[in-house]
N, C-alpha and C positions, 0 to 999 in steps of 0.2 A: 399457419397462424392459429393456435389453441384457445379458443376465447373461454368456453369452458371445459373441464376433464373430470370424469367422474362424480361431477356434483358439484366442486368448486372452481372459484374463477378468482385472479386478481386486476380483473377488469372493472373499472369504473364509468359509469355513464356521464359524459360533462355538455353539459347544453349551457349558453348562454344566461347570467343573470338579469340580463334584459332580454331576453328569448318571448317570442310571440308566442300568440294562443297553436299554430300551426306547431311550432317548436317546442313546445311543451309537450304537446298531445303524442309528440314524436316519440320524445325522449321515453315518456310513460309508457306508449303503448311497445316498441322495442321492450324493455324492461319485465312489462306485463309477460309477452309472449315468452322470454326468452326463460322466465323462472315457468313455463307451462313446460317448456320443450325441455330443460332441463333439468329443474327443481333447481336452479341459484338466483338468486336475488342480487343482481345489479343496482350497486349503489346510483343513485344520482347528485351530481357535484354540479355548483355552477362553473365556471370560468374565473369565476376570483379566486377559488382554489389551486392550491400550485400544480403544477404541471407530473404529471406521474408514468412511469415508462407506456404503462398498459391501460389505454382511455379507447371508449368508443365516442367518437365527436358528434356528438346533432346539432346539425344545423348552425350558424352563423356564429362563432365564437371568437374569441381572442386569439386563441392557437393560432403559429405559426401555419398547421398543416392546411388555414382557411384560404393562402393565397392561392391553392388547388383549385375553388371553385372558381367556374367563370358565371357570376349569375345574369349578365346580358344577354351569355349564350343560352343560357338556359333556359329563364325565363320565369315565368311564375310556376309551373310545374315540372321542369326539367329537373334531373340532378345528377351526381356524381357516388359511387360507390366507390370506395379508394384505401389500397393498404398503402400507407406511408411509415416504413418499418415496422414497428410495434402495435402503430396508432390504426384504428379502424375510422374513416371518414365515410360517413353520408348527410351532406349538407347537396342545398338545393335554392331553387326559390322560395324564398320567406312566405310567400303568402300559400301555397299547398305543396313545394316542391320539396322538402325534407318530409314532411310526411309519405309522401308519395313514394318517397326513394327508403325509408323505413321498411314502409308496405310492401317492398319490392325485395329490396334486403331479405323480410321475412317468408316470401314467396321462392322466390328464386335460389337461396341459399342453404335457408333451411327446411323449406319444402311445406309452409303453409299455405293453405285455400282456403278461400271464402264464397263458398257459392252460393249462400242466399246468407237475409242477417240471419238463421235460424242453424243454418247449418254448414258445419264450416269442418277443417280436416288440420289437425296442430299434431304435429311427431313429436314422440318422445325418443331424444337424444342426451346420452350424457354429458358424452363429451361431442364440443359444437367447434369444428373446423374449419377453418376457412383457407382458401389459398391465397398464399403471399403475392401472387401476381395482380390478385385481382382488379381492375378498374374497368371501370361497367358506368359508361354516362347516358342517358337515354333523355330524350326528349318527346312528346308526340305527334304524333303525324298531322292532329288536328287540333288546332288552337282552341275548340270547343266540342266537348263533346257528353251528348246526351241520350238517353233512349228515354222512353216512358211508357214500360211496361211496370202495372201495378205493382211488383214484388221488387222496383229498382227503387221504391220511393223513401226507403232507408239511410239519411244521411252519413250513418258510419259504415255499411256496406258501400255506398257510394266513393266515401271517400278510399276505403281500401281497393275500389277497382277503378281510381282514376278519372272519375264520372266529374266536370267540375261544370258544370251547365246546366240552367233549368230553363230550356227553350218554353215550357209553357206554364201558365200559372194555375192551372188547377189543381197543383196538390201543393201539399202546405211542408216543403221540404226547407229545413235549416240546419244550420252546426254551430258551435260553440268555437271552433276549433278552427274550422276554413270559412274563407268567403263562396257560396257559388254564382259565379256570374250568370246575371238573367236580366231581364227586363221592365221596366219601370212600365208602370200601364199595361193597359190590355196587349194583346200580342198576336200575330198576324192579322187576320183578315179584320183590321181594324179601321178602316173609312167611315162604316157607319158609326163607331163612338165618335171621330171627329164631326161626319155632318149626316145627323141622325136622322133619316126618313121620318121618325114618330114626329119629328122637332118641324122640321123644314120642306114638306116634300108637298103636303097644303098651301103655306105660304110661298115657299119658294120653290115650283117644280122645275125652275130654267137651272136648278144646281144639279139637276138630276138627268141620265143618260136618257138617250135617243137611241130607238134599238133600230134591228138593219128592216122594219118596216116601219120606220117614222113615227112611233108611237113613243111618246113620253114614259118610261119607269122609274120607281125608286128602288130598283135593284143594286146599284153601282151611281157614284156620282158624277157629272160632268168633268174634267180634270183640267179641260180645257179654260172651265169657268175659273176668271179671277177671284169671285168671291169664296170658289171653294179653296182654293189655294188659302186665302186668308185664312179661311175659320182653322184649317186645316194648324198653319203655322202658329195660330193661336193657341188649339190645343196641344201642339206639340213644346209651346214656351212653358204654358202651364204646368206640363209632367216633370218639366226639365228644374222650376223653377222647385215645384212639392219635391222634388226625388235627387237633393244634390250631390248624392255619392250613385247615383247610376251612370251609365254613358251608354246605354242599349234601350229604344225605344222605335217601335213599329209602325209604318206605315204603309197597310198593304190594304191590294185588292179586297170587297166583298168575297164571301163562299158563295158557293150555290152556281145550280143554274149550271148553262151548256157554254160550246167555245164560241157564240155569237154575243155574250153579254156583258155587252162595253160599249163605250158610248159612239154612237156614228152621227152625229150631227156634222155641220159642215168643218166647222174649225177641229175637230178630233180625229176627224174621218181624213183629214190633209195631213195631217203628221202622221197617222197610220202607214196612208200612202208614201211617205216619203221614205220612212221610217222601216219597210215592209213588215211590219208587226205594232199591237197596241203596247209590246210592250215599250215602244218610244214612247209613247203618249206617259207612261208611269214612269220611266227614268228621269224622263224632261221635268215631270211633277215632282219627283222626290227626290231630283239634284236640289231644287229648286227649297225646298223645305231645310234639307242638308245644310247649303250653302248657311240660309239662315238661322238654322239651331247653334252652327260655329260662333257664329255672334254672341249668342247666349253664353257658349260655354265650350271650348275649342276640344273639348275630351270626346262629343256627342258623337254620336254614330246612330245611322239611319237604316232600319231596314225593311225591306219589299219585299215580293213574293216575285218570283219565273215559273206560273203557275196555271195549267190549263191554254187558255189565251193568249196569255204573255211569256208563255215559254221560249218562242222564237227569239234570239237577242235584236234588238236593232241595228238597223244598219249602220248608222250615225252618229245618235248621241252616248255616250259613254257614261258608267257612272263615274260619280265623283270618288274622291279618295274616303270618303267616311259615307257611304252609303255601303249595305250589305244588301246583296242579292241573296236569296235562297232558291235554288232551283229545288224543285216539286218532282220527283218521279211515280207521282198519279197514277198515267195511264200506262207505265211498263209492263211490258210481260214478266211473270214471276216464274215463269216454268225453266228462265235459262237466263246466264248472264247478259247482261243489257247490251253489249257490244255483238252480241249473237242476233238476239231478235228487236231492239231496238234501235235502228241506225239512224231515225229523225231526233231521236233525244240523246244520243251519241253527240251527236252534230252540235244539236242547241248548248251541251255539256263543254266542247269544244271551243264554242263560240264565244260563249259568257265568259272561257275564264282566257280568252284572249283580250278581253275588253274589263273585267272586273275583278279589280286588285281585292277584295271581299268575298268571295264565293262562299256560300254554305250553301249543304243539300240537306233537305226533307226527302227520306225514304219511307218505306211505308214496310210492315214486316208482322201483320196480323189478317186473317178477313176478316171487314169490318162489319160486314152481316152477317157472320156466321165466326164470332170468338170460340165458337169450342170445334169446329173442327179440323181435319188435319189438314198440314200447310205444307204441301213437300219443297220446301224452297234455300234447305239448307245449303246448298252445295252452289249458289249463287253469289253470297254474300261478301265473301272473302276476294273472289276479283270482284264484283262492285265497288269494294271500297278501294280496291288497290287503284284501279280508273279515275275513282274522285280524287285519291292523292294524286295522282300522275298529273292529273289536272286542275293542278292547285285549288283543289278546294280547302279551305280554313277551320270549317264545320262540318259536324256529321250530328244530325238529330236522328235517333231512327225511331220512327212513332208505332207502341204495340197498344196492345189492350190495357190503358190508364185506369179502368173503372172498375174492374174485380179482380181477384183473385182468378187465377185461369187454368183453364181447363185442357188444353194442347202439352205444349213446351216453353210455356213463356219463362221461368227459370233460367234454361236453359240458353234461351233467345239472349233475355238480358246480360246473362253472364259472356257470351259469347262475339256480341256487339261489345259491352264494354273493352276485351281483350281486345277485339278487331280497332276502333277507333283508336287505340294508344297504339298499336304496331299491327299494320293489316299484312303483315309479312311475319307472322304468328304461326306456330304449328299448331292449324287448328285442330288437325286432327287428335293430336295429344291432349288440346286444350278442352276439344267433347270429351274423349274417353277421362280425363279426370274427372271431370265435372258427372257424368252419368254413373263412373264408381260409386263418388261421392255420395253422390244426390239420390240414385239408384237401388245404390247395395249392389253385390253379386251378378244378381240378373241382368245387368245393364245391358249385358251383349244381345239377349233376347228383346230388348226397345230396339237395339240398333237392327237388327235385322230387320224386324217391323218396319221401321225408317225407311230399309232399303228396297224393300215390297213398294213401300210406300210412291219412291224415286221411280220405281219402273214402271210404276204402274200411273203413271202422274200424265195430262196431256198435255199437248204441246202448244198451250196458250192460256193461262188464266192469269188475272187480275185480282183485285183487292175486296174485290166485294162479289164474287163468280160462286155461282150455288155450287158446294159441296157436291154433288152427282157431275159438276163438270170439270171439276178438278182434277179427279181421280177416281179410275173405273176397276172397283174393285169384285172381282167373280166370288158365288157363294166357295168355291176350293181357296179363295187367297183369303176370305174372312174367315174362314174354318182355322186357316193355319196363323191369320194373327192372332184371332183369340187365342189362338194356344201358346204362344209365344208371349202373351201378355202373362196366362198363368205360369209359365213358367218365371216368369220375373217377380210375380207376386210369392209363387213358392219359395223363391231365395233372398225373402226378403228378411233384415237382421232384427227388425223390430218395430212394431208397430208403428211410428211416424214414418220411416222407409215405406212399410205395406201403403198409409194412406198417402204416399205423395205418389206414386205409382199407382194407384186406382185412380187419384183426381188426374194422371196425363192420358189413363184409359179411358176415359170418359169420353174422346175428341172421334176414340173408334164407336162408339154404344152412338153418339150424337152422329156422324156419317150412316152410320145403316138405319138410325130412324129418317133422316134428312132423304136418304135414295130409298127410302122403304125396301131393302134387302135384310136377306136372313129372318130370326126374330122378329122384325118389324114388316114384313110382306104383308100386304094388304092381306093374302088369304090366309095369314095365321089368326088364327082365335084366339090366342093369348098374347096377339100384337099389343092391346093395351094394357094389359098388365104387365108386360114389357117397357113398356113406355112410362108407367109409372114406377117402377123402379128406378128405371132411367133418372126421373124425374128426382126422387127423393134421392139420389146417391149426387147429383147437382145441387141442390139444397147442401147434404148433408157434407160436402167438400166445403161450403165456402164461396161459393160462386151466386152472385146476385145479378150480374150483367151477361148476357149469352150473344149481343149486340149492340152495335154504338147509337146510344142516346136512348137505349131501351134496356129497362129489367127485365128480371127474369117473374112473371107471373107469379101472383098465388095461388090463381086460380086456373091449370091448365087443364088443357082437351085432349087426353091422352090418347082420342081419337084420330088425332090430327097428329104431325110431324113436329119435330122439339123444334123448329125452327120455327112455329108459332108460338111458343108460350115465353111470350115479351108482351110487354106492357107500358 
């Protein structure tokens, strides 16, 4: 099937006259790309127009060939690619499922990429082929799916990688075009907006936990107390009542603090018992809220954290049908897939989604004390997520560095999460090697070797927040050879925005030898700080103001001292 040949085409674009903002944006951006790849200018027609041999269909129209889609199967993001004779069909779900399958269209057929909003990979084809067999329906694996790495926070990069979820509210992400499902109010660890210690913990400290030496805090509140249940159900009326097109709103454990802080007073400490976990004590609490938001408004949906303490499932009580669980993978090991070295969170993964029709997971996929250096945790990800499919999870958040511009792979990260959450049964390895072309230039192979120094040289237990020297133990012979592996990547770079995105992911190795004071930075070099202040200024000079969570990056550093002091 010939869609164009040489420069011309007698294809018409026909989208619906009453076509949504999704369906519009479809029809457009098809259109846009196809005069890029080809130089023709596809008309666009509504559907009140008569029917003509050679149409490309977007989204939901009058044609006969629409009785092809099934949109219950589908869903809001599923769709259909389809040759019906002559006709080219990609329709979907109305609310981002013809875009999605547009995007896809243009990805998979004609071989565009979009690896950040900035840079992106459009072939130039004359003539534009397609095969007459083709039908290609895809859905995704996860009814929601987010990352929140700084450089994802682009609403039409988002929407061309399927991203349709804004698990948290601190960036200020929207579109014209789609809706992204998110949360009304604050979001997770949100108890204390319902019964606020500033507020209540003076006047009312019986709302407040009993820790396991009898002492009163206002860390976490009593769950067992009726009055906190009120206030609780009060504020959750209130969001529901301010925010009547959400149906996503949080109620979860406090942060902070270790796995003892939760309430043990007598009546909490008995459902625990019974329960073998506190997290009964929080299902029993926020069936119980659930039950009552349906009241309000039968669409609601409720969700908690499986988090630290409450990761254990209960024994007993079950969530309800409109409560979401998020199970938290915290304390895993990142040196190896979680079915390797985590068997107790294996288990509780198990557990939960035997008991809860709702599962989502928070994974975690940056260190959090240390955003610039290296993460060897590539080759993990891809069975991790294939696990949370197998056991029906619904959601996949994966939380990176929100707050700057970075200094590792987080590109790279976002781009490669994205793919993974719409199909974890991906060739990732195809999906890096485009993406590091792309993003890279030439040199890319010289990053990936680095990568693979990196893997071998990785130990066999770190975590999310594990200092950099214990990560990865790198000899002055294997830094000798990544710096040169780095320069060679710089040398085959195409042009100057190429050179500086490959210096700002070099940066993660300059930050590791000052963080273990190796090479350059050894304590008994004499021009350790003037090392360190180049260091310093080429972190400035990238773009990066966050080098850790909930801390800048100084104006004022000690270049005496390790880059993992100059936060503020």
């Amino acid at each position: 099937m010939t869609l164009t040949e040489n420069g011309t085409s007698d294809y018409v674009i026909v989208r619906s006259a009453n076509a949504v903002a999704s369906e519009k944006r479809a029809a457009e951006e098809l259109q846009s790309y196809i005069l890029q790849i080809s130089g023709v200018n596809l008309p666009i027609v509504s559907d009140n127009s008569d029917t003509t041999k050679k149409e490309i269909v977007v989204g939901k129209t009058n044609r006969p060939c629409d009785t092809l889609i099934d949109r219950t199967a589908l869903g809001d993001d599923g769709f259909r690619i389809v040759v019906n004779d002559k006709t080219l069909l990609i329709a979907g779900g109305q609310e981002r499922g013809t875009l999605y399958g547009v995007y896809s269209f243009l990805e998979e057929y004609l071989g565009c990429r979009w690896f950040t909003s900035t840079v992106e990979y459009v072939p130039q084809i004359k003539t534009i082929v397609i095969p007459k067999d083709t039908d290609n329906s895809q859905t995704p694996a996860f009814m929601l799916r987010d990352t929140s790495w700084y450089c994802s926070f682009d609403s039409t990069w988002r929407e061309k990688q399927k991203i349709n979820f804004k698990m948290l509210n601190w960036n200020n992400i929207s579109s014209d075009y789609t809706k992204f499902v998110t949360f009304a109010g604050p979001v997770g660890h949100t108890l204390n907006y319902f019964v606020p210690k500033e507020e209540y913990y003076e006047t009312h400290p019986e709302y407040f936990m009993i820790d396991v030496n009898g002492e009163r805090r206002n860390a976490q509140p009593c769950l067992s107390n009726p009055d906190v249940l009120k206030l609780v159900k009060q504020g959750v009326k209130r969001l529901i009542e301010e925010n009547p097109d959400a149906t996503l709103f949080s109620v979860g454990q406090n942060d902070g603090g270790d796995w003892e802080q939760y309430c043990h007073c007598p009546a909490c400490a008995a459902i625990t018992k019974e329960e073998g976990s506190f997290s009964g004590n929080v299902i029993r609490f926020v069936n119980e809220v659930a039950e009552y938001a349906k009241t309000i408004r039968k669409d609601v949906k409720i969700h908690t954290f499986a988090y630290q303490y409450t990761q254990i499932p209960p024994k007993i009580t079950h969530p309800v049908d409109n409560v979401l669980v998020q199970l938290c993978a915290i304390n895993c090991n990142h040196a190896d897939i979680y079915e390797n070295t985590d068997k107790a969170f294996c288990d509780d993964l198990k557990g939960w989604s035997a008991i809860c029709k709702n599962l989502f997971i928070w994974d975690y996929t940056t260190n959090f004390n240390h955003y610039l250096t290296p993460v060897p945790d590539f080759g993990l990800h891809q069975k991790n997520m294939q696990l949370f499919r197998d056991n029906n999870a619904v959601s996949m958040f994966m939380q990176g560095n929100s707050q700057s511009i970075n200094g590792e792979f987080g590109e790279l990260r976002a781009y490669i999460f994205a793919k993974l959450m719409w199909n974890p049964d991906c060739d990732l390895e195809k999906v890096t090697d485009e993406f590091m072309l792309g993003y890279y230039g030439a040199g890319y192979k010289n990053i990936k070797k680095y990568m693979n120094i990196l893997e071998s040289r990785k130990s066999d237990l770190f975590k999310i927040a594990t200092a950099p020297e214990n990560i990865i133990n790198l000899s002055l012979p294997d830094l000798i050879l990544c710096d040169n592996l780095w320069d060679a990547a710089e040398k085959a770079a195409a042009d100057d925005a190429q050179l500086a995105r490959i210096k700002r992911s070099r940066l993660q190795l300059q930050y590791y030898k000052s963080v273990a004071q190796k090479a350059e930075f050894t304590v008994i070099n004499p021009l350790r700080e003037k090392s360190a202040e180049t260091l310093y200024h080429s972190i400035v000079d990238s773009g990066i103001t966050w080098i850790q969570e909930r801390k800048q990056l100084t104006k004022n550093p000690d270049f005496s001292k390790k880059a993992s002091t100059w936060s503020e």
